[in-house]
DRENTI-270732 format. One line per 10 residues: their letters; for each residue x negated, z, y of C-alpha. Coordinates in steps of 0.001 Angstrom, whole numbers. Each point is the difference from the previous one (the first is absolute). Last residue first. Example, Ala and Ser with C-alpha at 12.3 -4.5 7.8 and 13.67 -1.06 7.14 Angstrom:
<atoms>
SA) -13670,7140,-1060 | 1370,660,-3440
</atoms>
This chain:
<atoms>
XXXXXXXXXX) -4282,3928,-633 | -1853,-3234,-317 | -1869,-1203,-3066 | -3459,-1504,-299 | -2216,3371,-861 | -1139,-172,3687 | 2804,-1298,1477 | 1936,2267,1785 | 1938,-875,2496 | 1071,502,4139
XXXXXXXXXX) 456,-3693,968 | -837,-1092,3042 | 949,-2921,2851 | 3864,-312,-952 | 1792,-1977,2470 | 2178,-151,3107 | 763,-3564,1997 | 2291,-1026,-1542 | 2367,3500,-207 | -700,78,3164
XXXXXXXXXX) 1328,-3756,732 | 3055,885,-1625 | 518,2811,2062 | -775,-1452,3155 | 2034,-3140,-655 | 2877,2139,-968 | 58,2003,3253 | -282,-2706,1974 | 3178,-1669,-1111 | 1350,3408,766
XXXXXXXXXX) -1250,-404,3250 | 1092,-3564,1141 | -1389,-240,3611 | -3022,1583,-1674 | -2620,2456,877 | -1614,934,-3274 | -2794,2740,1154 | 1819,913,3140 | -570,-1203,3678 | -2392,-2310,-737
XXXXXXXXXX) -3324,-70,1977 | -2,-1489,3476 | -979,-3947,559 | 3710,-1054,-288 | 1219,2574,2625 | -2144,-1989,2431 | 2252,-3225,-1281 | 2941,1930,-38 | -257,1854,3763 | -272,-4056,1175
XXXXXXXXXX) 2775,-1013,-2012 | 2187,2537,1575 | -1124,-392,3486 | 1118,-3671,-229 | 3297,1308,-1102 | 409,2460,2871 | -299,-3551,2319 | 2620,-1449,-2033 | 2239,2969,-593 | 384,48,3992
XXXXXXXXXX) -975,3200,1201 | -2981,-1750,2069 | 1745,-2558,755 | 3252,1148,1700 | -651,-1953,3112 | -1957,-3621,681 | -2157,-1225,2324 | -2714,2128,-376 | 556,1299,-3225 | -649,-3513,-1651
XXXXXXXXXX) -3682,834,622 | -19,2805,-1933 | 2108,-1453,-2777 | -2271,-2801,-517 | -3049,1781,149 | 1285,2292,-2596 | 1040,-3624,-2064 | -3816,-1014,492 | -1282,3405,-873 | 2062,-523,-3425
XXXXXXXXXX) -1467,-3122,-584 | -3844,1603,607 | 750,2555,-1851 | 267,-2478,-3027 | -4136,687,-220 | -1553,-3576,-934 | -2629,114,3096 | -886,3822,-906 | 1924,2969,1572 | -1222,3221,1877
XXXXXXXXXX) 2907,1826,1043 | 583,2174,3454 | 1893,-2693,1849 | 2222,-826,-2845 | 2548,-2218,1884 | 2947,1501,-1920 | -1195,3598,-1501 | -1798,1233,2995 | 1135,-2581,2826 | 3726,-108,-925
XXXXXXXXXX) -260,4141,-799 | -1940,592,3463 | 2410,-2205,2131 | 2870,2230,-1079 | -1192,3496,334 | -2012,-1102,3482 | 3386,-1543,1416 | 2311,3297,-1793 | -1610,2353,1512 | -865,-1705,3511
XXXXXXXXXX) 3664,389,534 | 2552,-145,-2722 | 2955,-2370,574 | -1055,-1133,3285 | -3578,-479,-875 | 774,-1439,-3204 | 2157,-2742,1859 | -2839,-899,2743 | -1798,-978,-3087 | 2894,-1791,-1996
XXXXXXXXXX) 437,-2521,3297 | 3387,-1261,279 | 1982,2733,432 | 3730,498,-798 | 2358,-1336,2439 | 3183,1202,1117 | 2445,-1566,2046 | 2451,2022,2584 | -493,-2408,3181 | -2385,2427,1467
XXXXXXXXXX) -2729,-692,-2483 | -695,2434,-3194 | -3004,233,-1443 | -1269,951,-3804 | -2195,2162,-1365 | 1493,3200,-284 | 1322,-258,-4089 | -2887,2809,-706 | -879,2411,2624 | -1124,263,3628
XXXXXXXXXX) -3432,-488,-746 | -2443,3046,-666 | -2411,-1083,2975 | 3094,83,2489 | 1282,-3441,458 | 45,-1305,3830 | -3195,-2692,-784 | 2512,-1180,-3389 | 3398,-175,2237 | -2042,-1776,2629
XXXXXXXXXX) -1606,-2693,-3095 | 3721,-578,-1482 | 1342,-626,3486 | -2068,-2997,879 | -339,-609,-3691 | 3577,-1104,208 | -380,-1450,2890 | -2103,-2750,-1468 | 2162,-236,-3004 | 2929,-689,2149
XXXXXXXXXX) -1950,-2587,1896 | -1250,-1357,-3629 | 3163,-1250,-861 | 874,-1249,2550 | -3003,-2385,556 | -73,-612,-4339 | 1155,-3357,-444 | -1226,-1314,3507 | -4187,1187,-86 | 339,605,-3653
XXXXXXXXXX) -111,-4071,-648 | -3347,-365,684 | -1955,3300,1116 | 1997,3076,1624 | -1664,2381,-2232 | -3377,-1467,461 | -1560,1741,2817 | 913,3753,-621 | 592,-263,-3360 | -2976,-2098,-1143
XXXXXXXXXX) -2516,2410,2485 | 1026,3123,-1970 | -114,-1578,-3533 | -3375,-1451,1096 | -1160,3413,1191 | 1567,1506,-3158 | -2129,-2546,-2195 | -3269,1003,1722 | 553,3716,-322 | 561,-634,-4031
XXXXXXXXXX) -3320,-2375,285 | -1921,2620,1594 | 640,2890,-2567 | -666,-2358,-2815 | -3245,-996,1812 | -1172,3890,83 | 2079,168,-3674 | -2507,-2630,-1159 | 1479,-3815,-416 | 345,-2484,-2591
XXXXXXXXXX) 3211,1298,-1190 | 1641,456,3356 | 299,-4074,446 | 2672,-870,-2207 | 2104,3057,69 | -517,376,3426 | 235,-3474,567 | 3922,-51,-1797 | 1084,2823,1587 | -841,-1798,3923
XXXXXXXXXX) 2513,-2814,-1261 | 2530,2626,-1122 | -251,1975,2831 | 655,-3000,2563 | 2866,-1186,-2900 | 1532,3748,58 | 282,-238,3502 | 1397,-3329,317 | 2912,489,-2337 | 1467,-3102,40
XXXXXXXXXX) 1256,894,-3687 | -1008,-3554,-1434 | -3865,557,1056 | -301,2843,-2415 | 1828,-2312,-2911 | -2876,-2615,840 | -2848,2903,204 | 1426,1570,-3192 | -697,-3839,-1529 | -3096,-87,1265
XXXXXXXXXX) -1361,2874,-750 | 771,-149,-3865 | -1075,-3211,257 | -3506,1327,610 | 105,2521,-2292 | 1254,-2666,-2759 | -3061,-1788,912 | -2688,2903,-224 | 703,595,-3744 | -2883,1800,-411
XXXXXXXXXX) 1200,3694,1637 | 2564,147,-2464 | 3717,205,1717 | 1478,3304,475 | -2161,111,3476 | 1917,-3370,1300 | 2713,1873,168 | -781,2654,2549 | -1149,-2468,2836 | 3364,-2196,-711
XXXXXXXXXX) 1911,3742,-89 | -731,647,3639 | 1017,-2940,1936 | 3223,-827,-1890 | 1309,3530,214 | -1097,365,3784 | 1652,-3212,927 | 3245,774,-1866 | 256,3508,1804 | -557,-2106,3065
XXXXXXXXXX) 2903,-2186,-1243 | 2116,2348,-195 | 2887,298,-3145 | -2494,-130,-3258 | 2272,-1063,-1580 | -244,-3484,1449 | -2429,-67,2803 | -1363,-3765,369 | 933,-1452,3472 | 3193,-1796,314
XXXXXXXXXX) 1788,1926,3129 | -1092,3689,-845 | 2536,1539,-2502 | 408,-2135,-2855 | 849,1822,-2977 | -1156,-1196,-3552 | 1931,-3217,-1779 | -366,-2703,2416 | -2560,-1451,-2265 | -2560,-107,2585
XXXXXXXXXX) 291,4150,-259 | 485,360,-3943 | -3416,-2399,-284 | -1651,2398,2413 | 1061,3170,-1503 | -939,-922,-3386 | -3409,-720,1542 | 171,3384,1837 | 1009,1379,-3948 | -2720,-1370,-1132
XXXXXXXXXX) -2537,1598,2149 | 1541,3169,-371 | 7,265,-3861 | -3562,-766,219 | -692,2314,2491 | 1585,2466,-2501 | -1439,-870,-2579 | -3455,28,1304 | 497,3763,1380 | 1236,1274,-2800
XXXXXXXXXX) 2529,3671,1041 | -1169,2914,-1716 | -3836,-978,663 | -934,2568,1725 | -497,-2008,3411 | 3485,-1907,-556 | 1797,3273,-225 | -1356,1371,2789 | 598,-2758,2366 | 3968,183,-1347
XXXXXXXXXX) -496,3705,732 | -801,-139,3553 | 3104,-3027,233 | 2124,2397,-1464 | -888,2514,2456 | 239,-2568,3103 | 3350,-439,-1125 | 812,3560,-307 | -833,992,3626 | 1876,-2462,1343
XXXXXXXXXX) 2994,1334,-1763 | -872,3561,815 | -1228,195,3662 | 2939,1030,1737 | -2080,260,3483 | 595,2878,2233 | -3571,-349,1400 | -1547,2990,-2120 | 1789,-1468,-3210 | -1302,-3485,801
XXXXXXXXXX) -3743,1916,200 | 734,2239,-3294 | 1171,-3163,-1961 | -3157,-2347,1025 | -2087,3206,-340 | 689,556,-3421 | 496,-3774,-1225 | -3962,-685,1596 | -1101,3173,-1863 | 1313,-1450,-3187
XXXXXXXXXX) -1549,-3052,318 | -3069,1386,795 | -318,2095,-2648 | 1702,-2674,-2631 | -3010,-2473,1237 | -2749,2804,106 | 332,1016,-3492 | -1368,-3898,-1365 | 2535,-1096,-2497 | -1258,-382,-3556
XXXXXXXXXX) 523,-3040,-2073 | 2325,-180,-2815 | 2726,2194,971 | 2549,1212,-2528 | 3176,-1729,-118 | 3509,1704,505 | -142,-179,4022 | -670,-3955,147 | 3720,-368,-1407 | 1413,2163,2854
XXXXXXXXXX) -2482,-1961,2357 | 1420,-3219,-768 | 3654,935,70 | -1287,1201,3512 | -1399,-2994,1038 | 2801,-1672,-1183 | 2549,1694,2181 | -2111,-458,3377 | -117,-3902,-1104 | 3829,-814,-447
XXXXXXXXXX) 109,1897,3817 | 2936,2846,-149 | 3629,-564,283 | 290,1406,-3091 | 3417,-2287,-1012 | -2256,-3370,-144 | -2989,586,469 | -1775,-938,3241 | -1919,-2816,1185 | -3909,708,-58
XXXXXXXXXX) -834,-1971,-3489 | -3515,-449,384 | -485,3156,-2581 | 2382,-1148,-2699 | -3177,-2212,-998 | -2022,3628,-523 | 2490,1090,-2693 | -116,-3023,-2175 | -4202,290,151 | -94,3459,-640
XXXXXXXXXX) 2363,-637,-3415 | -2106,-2630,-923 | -3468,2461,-169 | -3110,-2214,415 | -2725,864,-2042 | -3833,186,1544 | -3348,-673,-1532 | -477,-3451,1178 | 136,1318,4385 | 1965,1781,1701
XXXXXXXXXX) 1241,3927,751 | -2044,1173,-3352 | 1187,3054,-1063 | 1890,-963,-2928 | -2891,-2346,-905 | -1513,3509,-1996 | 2904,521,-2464 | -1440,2686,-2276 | -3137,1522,2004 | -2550,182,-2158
XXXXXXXXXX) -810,3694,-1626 | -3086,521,-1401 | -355,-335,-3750 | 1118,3007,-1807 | -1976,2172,-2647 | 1238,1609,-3152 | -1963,1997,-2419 | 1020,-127,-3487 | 1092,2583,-2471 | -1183,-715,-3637
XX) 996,-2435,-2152 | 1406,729,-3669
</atoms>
């Protein structure tokens, strides 16, 4: 009969290591993220809820996101400042007799939506994939006379504004092109092109300048140090600066747009002396917007004078430091083939949309840029548990089975010195 033996295990190895990978060969897509996210453009409301189509799928989302286990691990200080920002967002609107609750909760959604992506609850690919097509969709629907028309023939659709439109279709071109492998340089080309074509179909002229100015960041940035990084990014806000002041009235946007961008120019008029008469906490969430003496109310049309109103010089440095942090990456060494380079370009994008535009930094757009960026730093921590999984029982199996592999006898406790074991 054999004797006792001595067991000894092999190192563990993580079970399913291309979970954490935000792109690239190793990674799965997950269908069900990629369903979800297309609901996302749709901005018209549900029938019966009276609530925006997209608002309730985010949520759906996030329920399902809640009963998987992370697979990357999310940096402390994102939840820490997030979480600081909601506490002084609802104390500040409370301290200026502000109902701060609904407001409040959409921003917290959006905080944990970011979240989600970064851990890996929520797949970032399949999700921009899901996106992406559903903006085609969109499209097609549109020129079919199928999806709303709400702006006199330029593309919107479902997504209901057509400077929401322009943001969508300028951001997610720059973020697509990273699901695609780095050697098929063609189909990242036309990738471009084609968002560029939709882009230019929404009118948006905005999102196009930012767009345009995405695009050499995340062709030129690359090949540069973070010193010429750090030039080129104030180089392309100069240009953006100079384009909107000089060219805004070019061509055809001299006549079409003259009204038009008289309202918009006193909107700003009042939006910038109800940001300089702010106190340095804000004057609490919902507040930016103007009112003119004939009754109408406007909501701002520059995000930056819009965080100042909301939340002072809080909620401006709060903001700007998670898009530049996790979005643009400011503080991150990357190589020419890093995908942080796509993801500073849609950051970029955002920031430079803010200018002309309200509601963007709270927009699930701009939070979903921060997302991906928070994932792919997230992606170079360790795992957050030995057999992370977005399927954990699966997990379970695969780590058992593999153990069981992977252990073996190494001695034998016998005697054989008159031939016979004991």
């Amino acid at each position: 009969m054999a004797g006792p033996s001595l067991m000894v295990s092999t190192p563990h190895r993580e079970v399913f290591p291309r979970q954490r990978e935000v792109f690239g060969p190793g990674h799965r897509s997950r269908l069900l993220d990629a369903l979800l996210a297309m609901a996302l453009v749709v901005r018209v409301d549900f029938p019966t809820l009276g609530l925006p189509t997209a608002q309730i799928v985010l949520i759906v989302l996030l329920a399902v996101a809640c009963f998987r286990r992370p697979t990357r691990t999310l940096e402390v200080w994102f939840p820490l400042i997030a979480g600081l920002l909601l506490a002084f967002l609802a104390v500040e609107s409370l301290v200026n007799d502000v109902s701060p609750i609904q407001r409040l909760g959409n921003i917290a959604i959006l905080f944990t939506m970011t979240a989600f992506l970064a851990s890996g609850r929520i797949d970032v690919a399949s999700t921009i994939k899901g996106i992406a097509a559903a903006l085609v969709i969109n499209a097609g629907l549109f020129y079919a006379g199928v999806a709303p028309d709400n702006y006199g023939g330029v593309l919107t659709g479902y997504l209901s504004d057509k400077n929401v439109a322009g943001m969508f279709h300028a951001v997610i071109p720059l973020l697509l092109v990273l699901t695609v492998d780095r050697s098929k340089v063609v189909l990242r080309a036309l990738i471009l092109v084609a968002g560029a074509g939709l882009l230019v179909l929404t009118d948006s002229r905005t999102s196009m300048a930012a767009f345009a100015l995405g695009v050499v960041w995340l062709v030129v940035a690359r090949w540069l140090g973070p010193g010429l990084r750090f030039l080129l990014a104030g180089g392309l806000l100069g240009v953006f600066l100079w384009a909107d002041h000089n060219l805004a009235g070019f061509g055809r946007y001299g006549t079409a747009r003259a009204g038009s961008d008289a309202l918009r120019e006193q909107i700003d008029t009042a939006s910038r002396a109800k940001a300089e008469a702010a106190p340095w906490y804000g004057d609490g969430l919902g507040t930016a917007t103007v009112t003119f003496e004939d009754g109408d109310r406007w909501f701002f049309h520059n995000s930056y004078d819009a965080l100042i109103v909301e939340g002072g010089i809080v909620l401006l440095v709060g903001m700007l430091g998670l898009y530049l942090l996790a979005g643009v990456g400011v503080f991150t060494s990357t190589d020419r083939n890093d995908p942080r380079h796509g993801v500073a370009a849609g950051a970029i994008v955002v920031l430079l949309c803010a200018f002309r535009l309200g509601e963007v930094f709270f927009a699930p757009i701009g939070l979903f840029v921060v997302g991906v960026g928070l994932a792919l730093t997230a992606e170079k921590l360790p795992a957050p548990h030995p057999w992370a999984s977005p399927d954990p029982w699966r997990a379970q199996r695969a780590q058992t089975t593999r153990h069981a592999q992977t252990t073996e006898p190494v001695h034998e406790v016998s005697s054989a010195r008159d031939g016979s074991s004991r």
